[in-house]
N, C-alpha and C positions, 0 to 999 in steps of 0.2 A: 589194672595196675596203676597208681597214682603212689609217683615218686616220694612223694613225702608222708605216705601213711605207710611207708615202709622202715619199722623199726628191726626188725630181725634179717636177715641174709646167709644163705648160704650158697656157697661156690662149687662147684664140683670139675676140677679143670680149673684150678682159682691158677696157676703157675704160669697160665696164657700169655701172651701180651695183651692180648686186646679183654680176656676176663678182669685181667688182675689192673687194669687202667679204672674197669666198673667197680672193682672191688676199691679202688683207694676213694673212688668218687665218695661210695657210701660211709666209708670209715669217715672221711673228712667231713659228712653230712650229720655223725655222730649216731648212726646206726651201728646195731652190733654185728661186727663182717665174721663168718668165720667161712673153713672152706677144707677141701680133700684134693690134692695131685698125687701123684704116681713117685715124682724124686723131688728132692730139695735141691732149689737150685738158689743163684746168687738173687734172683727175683723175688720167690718164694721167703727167704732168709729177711730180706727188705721188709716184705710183704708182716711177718713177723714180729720182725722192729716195730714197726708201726702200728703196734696192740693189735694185727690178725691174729686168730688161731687158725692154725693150719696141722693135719695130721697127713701122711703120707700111708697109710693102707685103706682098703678100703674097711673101714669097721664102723656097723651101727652105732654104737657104746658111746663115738666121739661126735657124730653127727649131732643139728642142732634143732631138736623138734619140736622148739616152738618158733621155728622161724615164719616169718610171713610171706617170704619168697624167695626160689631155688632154682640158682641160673645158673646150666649147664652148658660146655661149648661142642661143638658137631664133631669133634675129635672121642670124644667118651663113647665107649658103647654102650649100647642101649642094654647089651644085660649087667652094666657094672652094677654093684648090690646097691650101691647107696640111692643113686637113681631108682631102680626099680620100687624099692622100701617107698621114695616119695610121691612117684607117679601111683601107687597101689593105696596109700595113704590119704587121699585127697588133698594135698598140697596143690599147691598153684607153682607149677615147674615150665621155665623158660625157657629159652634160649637166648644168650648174650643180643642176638641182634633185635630180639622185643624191648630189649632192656633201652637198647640204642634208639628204637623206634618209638618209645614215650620221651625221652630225652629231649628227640629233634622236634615232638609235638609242644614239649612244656618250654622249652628256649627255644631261641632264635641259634640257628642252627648253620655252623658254615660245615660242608660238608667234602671232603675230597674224593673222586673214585678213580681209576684208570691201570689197568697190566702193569703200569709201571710210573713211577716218582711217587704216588699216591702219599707214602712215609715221608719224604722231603718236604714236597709242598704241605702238606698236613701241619708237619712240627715248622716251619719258616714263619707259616701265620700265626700259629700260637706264639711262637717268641716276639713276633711283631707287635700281638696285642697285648701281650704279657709285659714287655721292654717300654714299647711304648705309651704304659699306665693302662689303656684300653681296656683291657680285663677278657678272660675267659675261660671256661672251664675246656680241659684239650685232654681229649684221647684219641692216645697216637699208638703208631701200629712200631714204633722204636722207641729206643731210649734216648733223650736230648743231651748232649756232650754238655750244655750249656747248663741244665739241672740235674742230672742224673736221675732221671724219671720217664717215664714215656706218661702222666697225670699229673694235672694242676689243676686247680681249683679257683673259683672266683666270687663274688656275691654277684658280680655282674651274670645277667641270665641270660648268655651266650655262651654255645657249647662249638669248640671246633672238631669234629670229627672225621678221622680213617673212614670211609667205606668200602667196604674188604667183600670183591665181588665175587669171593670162593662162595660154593654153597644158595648162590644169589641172596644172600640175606641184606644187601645193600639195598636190596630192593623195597624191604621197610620203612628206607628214611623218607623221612618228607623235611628236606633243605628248605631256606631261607636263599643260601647264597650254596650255589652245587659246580664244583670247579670237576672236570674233566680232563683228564693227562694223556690218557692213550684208550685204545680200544685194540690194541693186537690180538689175533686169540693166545690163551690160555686157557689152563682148568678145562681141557676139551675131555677130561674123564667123567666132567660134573658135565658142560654146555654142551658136547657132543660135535658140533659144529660150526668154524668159524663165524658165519653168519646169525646163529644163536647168542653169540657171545656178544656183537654187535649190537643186535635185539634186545638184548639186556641193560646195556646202555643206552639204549634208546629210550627205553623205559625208566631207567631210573632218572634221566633229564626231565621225563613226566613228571615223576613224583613233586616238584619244584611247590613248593607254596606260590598260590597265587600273587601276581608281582613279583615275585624273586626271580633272581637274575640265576643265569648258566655260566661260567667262567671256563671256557671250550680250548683247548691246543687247536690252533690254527690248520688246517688241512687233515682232519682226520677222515677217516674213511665213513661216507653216509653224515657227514657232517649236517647235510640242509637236512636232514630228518630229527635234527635232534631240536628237543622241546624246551619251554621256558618262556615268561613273558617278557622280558628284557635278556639279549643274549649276547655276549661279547666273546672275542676270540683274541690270544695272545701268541707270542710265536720266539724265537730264540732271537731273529735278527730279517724276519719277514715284517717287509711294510705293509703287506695287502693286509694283514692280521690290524686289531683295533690298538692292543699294546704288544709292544716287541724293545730289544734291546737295541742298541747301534752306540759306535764306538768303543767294541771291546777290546780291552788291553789286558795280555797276561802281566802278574806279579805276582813273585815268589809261589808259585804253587797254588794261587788265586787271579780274582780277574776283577778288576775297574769297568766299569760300565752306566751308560745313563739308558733311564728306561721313557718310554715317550707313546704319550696318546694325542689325538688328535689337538685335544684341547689343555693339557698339560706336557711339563717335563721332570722327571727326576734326575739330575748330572751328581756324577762321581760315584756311584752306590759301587759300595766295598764288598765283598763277597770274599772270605779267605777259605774257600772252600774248593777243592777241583774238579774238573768234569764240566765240561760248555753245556754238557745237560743241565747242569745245576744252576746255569745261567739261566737258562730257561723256567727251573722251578721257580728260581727265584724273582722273575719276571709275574709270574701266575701269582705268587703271594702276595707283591706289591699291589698287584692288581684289586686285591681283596681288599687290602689295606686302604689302598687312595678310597673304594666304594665305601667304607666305613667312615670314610672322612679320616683317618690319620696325616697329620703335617708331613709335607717333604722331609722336613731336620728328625723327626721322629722317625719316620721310614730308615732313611739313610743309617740314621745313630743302630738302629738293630739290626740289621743288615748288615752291619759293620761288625756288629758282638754276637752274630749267632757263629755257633762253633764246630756245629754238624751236628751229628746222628752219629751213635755208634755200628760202626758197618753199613756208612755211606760213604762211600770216596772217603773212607777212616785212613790217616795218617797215622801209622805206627812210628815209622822209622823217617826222618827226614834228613839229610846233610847231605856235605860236597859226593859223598862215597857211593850211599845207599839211598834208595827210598824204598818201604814197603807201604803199601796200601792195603786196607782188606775193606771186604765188599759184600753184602745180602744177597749181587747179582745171580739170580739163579733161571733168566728167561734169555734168549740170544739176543736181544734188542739192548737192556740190561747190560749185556756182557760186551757189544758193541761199544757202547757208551762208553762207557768204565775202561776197555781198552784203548780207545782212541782218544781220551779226553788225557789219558796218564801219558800216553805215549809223545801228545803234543805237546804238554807241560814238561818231559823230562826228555826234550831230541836225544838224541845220541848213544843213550843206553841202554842196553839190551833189555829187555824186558820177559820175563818170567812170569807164567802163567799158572799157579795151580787151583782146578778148578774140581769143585767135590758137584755133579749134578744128583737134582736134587727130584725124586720120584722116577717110577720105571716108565711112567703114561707121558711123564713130559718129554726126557729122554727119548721114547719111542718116537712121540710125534714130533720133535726138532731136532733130531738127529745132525738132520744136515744142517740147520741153520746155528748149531753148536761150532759145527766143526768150521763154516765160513769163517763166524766170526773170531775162533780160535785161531785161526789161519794167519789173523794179523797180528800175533805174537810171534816172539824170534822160539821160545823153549815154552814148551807144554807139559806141566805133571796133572793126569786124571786120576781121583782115586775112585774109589766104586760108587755108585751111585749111593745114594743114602736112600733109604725105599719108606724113612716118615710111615703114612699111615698104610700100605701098599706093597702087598704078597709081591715077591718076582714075577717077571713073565720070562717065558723061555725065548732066550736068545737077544734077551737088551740089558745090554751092560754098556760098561764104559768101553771095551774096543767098539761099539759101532758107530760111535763118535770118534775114537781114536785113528780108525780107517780110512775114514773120508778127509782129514784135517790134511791140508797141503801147504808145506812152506817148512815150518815145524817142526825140530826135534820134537818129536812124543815119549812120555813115559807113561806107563800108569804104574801106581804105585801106591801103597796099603798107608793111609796116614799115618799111622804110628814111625815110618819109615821116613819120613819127610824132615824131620829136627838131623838128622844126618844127613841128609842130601846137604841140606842148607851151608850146614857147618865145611862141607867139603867144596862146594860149589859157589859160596857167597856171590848171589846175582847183586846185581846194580838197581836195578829196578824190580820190584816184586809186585806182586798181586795175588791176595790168595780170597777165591769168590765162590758162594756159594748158598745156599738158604739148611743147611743140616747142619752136624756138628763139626765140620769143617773152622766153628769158631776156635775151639779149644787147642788148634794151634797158634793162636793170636799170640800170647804170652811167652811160648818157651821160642815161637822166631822172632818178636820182637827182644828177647834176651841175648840170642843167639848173636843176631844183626847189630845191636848195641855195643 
């Protein structure tokens, strides 16, 4: 496969985040994109606008058979028609993450991986090099508040990449510059056990292009095992770390902060974003930034105009009365974060939790580390798990998070139920967090709460 002898394309799963970042790549490249998902959604509608064809059943008739290559994503199944028809027909049929692994071979390649911030720090450096003139082509695993896109494009032939360690398919890239956020387990229905998952990041620090650097969170577990010819470590407000923050001050719902390496300093860097975690993303980004060579005043000046992620420490609702926040968090590390970052930012008011978990395999296996970190909420609403790609198991549902949670009024309760609670209950503080479609109350409680 060589990127640029590729005139034809087609999608199968084009509605993805992470497909439909490849699909804009190649429209912008002036390839013909076209592609099949299951529903039309606000993505897909985008995706359209922007001369895609896209059809929503599966049917031969619309497919495009003289394409020259057909990237499918590990959510399809292997007996959809359209797939079968191409694998049976000698086509040349992919998977998104080969697409990504000629990508990180033809540019220079920054690369993000880790259980958790992977989306933040990912789109931080894009807007760094993007803001800052810099240049890069970025696929991100969200949408950027700041372009409304989760894809940009550049002549510069630097790609910033998500490495999305579901499936191990991160394990393709071969980085230039490979930033590291966390190693927690996860996906222990794909990795099986903690230690596998660990292993996997070990490996994928391997994959580093000779001389390329590692960009590692400061104390991770098996840290000295991890690989890379030049290796640096960053940290929230750890000095043993190479860069870390010090001096942070909240404002309004964000935090002032200078970020400092041995042999440099960045003072005042603006961050109007919430979450001390985000401190810390935003710590690893700069980091990228200074090894690129970008100026202090340029660092600072984007860092100051990035605007988030949608369903990252997302601002819906802000004033003296109300805040709501809504949030991707769908792991308890995640959900740690996000409640203790909002709770510090807004003392005094009760805080309200509704929280949609997200697969039965994750549920099953952090049951209790749900219900801890739910435990630092004053009020809990669970609705059911949302079960994505994954039949029930018998006896995991949301009571077995709801059981163990201590502190806490608990509800659970059916979402479509929720725009009433709201309207009768008006909290002060909200939160509603989750990775399913837990989104599609964003609008009628941001209405409600307005």
């Amino acid at each position: 496969m060589e990127l640029k002898k590729i005139h034809r394309i087609y999608f199968i799963g084009i509605g993805g985040i992470g497909m439909s970042a490849i699909a804009r790549f190649f429209n912008e490249k002036g390839a013909a994109v076209s592609g099949y998902d299951r529903t039309s959604t606000l993505l897909t509608q985008q995706l359209e606008a922007e001369g895609i064809r896209i059809h929503y059943s599966e049917d031969l008739e619309q497919i495009d058979r003289a394409a020259d290559l057909v990237v499918y994503t590990p959510a399809i199944p292997a007996s959809q028609k359209e797939l079968v028809f191409y694998r049976e027909n000698g086509y040349e049929v992919v998977k998104r993450s080969d697409v990504l692994q000629e990508i990180t071979r033809e540019l220079f390649a920054i690369t993000v991986a880790g259980t958790h911030g992977k989306t933040t720090v990912s789109t931080m450096i894009a807007q760094l090099l993007r803001h800052s003139g810099y240049g890069c082509n970025a696929f991100l695993g969200g949408i950027s508040s700041n372009y409304g896109k989760n894809f940009w494009s550049s002549e510069k032939a630097v790609a910033v990449i998500e490495a999305d360690e579901y499936d191990r398919s991160f394990l393709k890239l071969s980085p230039d510059i490979a930033v590291l956020t966390a190693m927690d387990p996860d996906h222990l229905d794909i990795y099986g056990t903690e230690q596998a998952v660990e292993e996997a990041f070990i490996e994928y620090s391997g994959n580093i292009k000779p001389n390329g650097t590692l960009l590692a969170r400061h104390g991770l577990p098996r840290g000295a095992e991890l690989k890379g010819d030049h290796q640096i470590t960053y940290s929230l407000q750890n000095d043993a770390a190479d860069i870390y923050a010090t001096n942070i001050r909240m404002e309004n719902g964000g935090y002032e902060f200078d970020v400092v390496r041995q042999d440099w300093i960045i003072d005042n860097v603006k961050l109007h974003l919430g979450g001390m975690h985000n401190v810390e993303n935003a710590v690893a980004a700069i980091g990228v930034a200074h090894l690129l060579g970008i100026s202090n005043e340029k660092i600072r000046a984007a860092v100051g105009d990035f605007k988030g992620i949608r369903r990252r420490f997302d601002y819906l609702v802000k004033n003296d009365r109300i805040v709501y926040i809504d949030d991707y968090a769908h792991h308890p590390e995640e959900l740690r974060a996000l409640i203790t970052g909002a709770k510090t930012l807004f003392r005094g008011k009760k805080c309200t939790v509704i929280f949609q978990p997200h697969l039965f395999t994750r549920t099953r296996d952090f049951a209790e580390g749900f219900a801890e970190t739910l435990s630092l909420a004053d009020e809990v609403i669970l609705l059911p798990i949302y079960p994505a790609r994954e039949l029930p198991i018998e006896g995991v549902t949301s009571e077995m998070i709801a059981e163990k949670i201590k502190g806490p009024e608990v509800t659970i309760m059916d979402r479509n139920a929720v725009p009433d609670w709201i309207r009768s209950h008006r909290p002060e503080l909200l939160i509603t967090a989750g990775a399913g479609d837990i989104d599609l109350l964003r609008e009628p409680l941001t209405e409600i709460l307005n």
